[in-house]
C-alpha angles and dihedrals in degrees: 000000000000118000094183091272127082110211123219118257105294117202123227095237091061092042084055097050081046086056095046086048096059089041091055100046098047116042095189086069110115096174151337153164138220119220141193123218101272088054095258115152103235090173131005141162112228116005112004095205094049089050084062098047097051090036098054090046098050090052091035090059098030077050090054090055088080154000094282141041113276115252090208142344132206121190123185120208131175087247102040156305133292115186127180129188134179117212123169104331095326145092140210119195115186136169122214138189109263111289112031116162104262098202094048091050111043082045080055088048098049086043093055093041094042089058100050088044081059111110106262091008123203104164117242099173111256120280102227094060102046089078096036113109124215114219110263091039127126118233 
């Protein structure tokens, strides 16, 4: 799963809080996982080692498209969403209900990955989407 970057070691805990974070700020999220670079599943929601395989073959064939690993991947469905994104060394997966908004996600993705890329991570959640509001929200 190599994007050009190796991360630091990331702790679970803070792959976890990473996880929490993207499920908070997009409620169409049904599920997702956090990997390292080896395709490890640092954090997941569901079945941990199912989260990896899936994961592995949607990068490993979205890999074999072109002449360099793929940065991210969003596939719509009927039925739903899947997006990848590499960042650093590390990897979310999520699924969403049909009609997520791409561009807010995959901002939510890079933020979460970018802060637990960062040196001696702890994962704060990132600053910039905390005052951002969804459509539909009150405020």
């Amino acid at each position: 799963m190599p994007d050009g970057a190796a991360a630091e070691v990331v702790s679970g805990d803070a792959a976890t809080h990473a996880l929490a974070f993207l499920t908070e700020m997009s409620p169409d999220l049904r599920g997702g996982a956090i990997l390292d670079s080896a395709g490890s599943v640092l954090a997941a929601s569901g079945d941990a080692g199912r989260w990896g395989e899936d994961a592995a073959a949607l990068l490993g064939v979205a890999d074999r498209a072109g002449d360099e690993p793929v940065e991210q991947v969003h596939i719509a469905t009927e039925q739903g969403e899947v997006f990848a994104l590499r960042h650093a060394g590390l990897a979310a997966i999520v699924v969403t209900d049909r009609f997520a908004l791409a561009s807010l996600l995959f901002f939510d993705m890079r933020a979460a990955l970018r802060d637990l890329a960062a040196p001696l991570s702890t994962f704060s959640s990132p600053q910039a989407p905390k005052s951002r509001k969804r459509s539909g929200e009150a405020g």
